[in-house]
C-alpha positions as CSV (number, residue, x, y, z in Angstrom):
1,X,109.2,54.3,29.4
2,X,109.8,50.9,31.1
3,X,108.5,48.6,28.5
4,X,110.3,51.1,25.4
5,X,114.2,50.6,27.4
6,X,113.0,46.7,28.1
7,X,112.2,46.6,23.8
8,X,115.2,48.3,23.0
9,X,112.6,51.2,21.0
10,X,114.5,54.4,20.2
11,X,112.0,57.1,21.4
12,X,111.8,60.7,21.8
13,X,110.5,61.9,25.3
14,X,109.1,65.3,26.3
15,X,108.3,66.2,30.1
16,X,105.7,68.0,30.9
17,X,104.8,70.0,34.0
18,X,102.0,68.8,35.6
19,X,101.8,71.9,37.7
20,X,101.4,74.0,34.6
21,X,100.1,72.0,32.1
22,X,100.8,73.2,28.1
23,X,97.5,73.8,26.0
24,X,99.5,71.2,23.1
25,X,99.3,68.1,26.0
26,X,95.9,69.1,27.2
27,X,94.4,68.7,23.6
28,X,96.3,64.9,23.5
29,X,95.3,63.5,26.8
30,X,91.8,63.3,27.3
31,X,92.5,62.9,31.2
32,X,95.4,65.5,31.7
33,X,97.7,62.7,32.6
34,X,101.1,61.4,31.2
35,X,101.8,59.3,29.7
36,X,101.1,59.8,26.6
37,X,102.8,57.9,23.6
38,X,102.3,59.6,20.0
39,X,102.9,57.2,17.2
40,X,103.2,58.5,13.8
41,X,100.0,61.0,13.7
42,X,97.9,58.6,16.2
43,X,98.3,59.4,19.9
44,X,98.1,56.8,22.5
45,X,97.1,57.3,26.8
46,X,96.5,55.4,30.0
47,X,99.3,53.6,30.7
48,X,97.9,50.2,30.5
49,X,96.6,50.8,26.9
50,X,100.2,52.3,25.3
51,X,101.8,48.8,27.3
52,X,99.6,46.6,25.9
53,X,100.2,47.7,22.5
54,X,103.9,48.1,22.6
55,X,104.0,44.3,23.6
56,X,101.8,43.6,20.3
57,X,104.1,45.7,18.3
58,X,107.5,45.3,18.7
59,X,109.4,42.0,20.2
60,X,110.0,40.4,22.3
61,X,106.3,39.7,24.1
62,X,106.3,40.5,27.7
63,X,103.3,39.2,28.2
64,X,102.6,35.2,28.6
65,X,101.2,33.4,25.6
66,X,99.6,31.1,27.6
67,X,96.0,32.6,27.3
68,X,95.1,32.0,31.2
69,X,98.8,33.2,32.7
70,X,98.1,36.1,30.1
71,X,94.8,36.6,31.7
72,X,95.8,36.4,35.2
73,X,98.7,39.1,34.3
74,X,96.0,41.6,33.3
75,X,94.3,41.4,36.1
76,X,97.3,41.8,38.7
77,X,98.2,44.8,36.0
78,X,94.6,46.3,36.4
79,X,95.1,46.0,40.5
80,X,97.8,48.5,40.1
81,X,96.2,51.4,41.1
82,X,94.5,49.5,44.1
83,X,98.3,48.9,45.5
84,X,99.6,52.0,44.1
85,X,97.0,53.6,46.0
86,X,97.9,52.0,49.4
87,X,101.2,53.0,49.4
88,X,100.8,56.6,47.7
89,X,98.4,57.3,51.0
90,X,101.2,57.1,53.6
91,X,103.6,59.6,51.8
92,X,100.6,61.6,50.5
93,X,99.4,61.8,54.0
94,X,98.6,65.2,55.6
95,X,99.6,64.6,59.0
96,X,100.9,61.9,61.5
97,X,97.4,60.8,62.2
98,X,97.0,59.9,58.0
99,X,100.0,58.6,57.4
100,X,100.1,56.3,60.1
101,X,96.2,54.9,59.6
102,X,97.6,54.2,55.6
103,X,100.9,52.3,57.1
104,X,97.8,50.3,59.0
105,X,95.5,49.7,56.7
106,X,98.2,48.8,53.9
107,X,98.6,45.4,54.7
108,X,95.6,44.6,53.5
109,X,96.2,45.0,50.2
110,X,100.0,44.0,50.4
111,X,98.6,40.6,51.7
112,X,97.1,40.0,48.6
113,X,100.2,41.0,46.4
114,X,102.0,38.8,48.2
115,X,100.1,35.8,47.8
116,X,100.0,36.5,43.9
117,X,104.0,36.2,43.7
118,X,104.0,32.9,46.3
119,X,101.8,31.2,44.1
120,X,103.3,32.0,40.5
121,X,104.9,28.7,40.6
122,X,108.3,30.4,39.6
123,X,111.4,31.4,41.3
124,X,111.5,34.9,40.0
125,X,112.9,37.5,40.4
126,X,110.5,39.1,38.5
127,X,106.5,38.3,38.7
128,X,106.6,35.9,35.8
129,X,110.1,34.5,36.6
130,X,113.5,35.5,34.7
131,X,111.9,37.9,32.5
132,X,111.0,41.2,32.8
133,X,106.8,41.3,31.8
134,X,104.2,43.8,31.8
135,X,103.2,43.1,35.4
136,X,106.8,44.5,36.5
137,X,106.6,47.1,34.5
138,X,103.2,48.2,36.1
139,X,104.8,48.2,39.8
140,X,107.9,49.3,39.8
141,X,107.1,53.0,39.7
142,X,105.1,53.0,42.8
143,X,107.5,51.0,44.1
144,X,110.2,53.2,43.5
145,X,108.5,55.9,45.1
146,X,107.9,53.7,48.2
147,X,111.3,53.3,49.0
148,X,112.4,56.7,47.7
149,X,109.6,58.1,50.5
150,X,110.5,55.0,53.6
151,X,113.8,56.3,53.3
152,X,113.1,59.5,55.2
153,X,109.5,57.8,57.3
154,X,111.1,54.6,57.7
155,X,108.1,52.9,58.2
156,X,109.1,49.6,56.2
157,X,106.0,48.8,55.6
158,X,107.7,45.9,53.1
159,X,109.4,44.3,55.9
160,X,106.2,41.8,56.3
161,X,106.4,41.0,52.9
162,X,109.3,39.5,51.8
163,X,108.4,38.5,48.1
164,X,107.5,42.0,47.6
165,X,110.6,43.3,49.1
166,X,112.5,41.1,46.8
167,X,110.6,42.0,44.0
168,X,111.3,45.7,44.4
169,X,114.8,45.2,45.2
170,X,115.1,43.3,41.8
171,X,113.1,46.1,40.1
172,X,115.3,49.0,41.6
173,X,118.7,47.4,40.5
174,X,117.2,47.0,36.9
175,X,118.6,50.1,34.8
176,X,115.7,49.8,32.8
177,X,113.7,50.9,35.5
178,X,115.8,53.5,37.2
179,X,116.5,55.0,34.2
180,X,113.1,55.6,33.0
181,X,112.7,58.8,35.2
182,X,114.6,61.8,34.5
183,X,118.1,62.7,36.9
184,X,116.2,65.3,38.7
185,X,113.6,62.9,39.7
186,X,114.5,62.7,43.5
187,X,114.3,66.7,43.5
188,X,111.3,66.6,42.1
189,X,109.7,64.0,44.0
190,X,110.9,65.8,47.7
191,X,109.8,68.9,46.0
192,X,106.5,68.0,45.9
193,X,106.2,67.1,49.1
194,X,107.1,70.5,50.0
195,X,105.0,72.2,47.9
196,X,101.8,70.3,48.8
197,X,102.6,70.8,52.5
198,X,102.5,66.8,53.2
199,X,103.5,65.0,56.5
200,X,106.6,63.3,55.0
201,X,108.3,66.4,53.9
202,X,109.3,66.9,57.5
203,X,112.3,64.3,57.1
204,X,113.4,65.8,53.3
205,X,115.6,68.3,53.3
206,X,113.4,71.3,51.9
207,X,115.4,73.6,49.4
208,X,114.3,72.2,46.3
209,X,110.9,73.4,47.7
210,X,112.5,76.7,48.3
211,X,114.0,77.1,44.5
């Protein structure tokens, strides 16, 4: 929902509980995962997919038209789940023991973030410079849920990284960003800690677990 707020496209949204999964959504999405974008009667998944074709579609690009910078944007968009991943092990950690072996090992693939935003060539704030692009767009939910989840662990993994901590301050104080996730999204997010019994929901206040 990043890239339709950032186009200014007047959508319709549906949530869907993932818990409890509706026949309707499993018969859309192949892989039982949102999102999904349904266009006329033809119906869009994977996240990278929907993006790139909302920047074909509707103005203005968010990708580069330079073909190499364009290039070199799909690739940092494709290592999304590799960094997603590193930081979705330290809150999706089972015990002490997990989550601080992810806060370890996540360096190493913050490293390489960083480099990739030293060497852009730009002064930002965002990856491509003053413009929001599809690269941003990839990030900024995982990082949102990084500092939504360091506020209560308070591990800071960031705090060795200072491009990327600029970068998700400048993604956090975007509206289009923060207001691609429903109100109750907080609730939801430190419910689920609850309910999957994960180290970090030890420093959440538990009664949206309880509800």
């Amino acid at each position: 929902m990043i890239l339709l707020r950032a186009k200014d496209v007047e959508f319709d949204v549906t949530y869907v509980n993932l818990r409890e999964k509706p026949d309707w959504f499993l018969e859309i999405s192949p892989h039982g995962k949102v999102p999904v974008l349904k266009v006329g009667d033809d119906i869009l998944f994977e996240s990278s997919a929907i993006a790139e074709f909302l920047d074909e579609m509707v103005p203005p690009r968010l990708h580069p038209e330079d073909p190499i910078a364009r290039a070199k944007n799909r690739a940092w968009t494709d290592f999304t789940p590799t960094f997603a991943g590193a930081l979705s092990k330290i809150h999706y950690a089972k015990t002490r023991e997990d989550m601080e072996a992810a806060v370890a090992d996540a360096p190493t693939v913050l490293t390489k973030v960083e480099a990739a935003l030293a060497g852009r060539g730009n002064n930002g704030p965002f990856f491509n410079g003053p413009d929001m692009s599809l690269v941003d767009a990839a990030y900024a939910p995982f990082l949102q849920r990084y500092l939504l989840i360091d506020e209560g662990l308070k591990n800071d993994v960031l705090k060795d990284f200072p491009l990327i901590r600029a970068w998700a301050e400048t993604l956090m104080a975007d509206e289009r960003v923060t207001g691609a996730v429903p109100d109750n999204f907080e609730d939801e997010f430190i419910g689920n800690l609850h309910r999957r019994d994960l180290y970090a929901r030890e420093f959440f206040d538990n009664t949206i677990a309880a509800e």
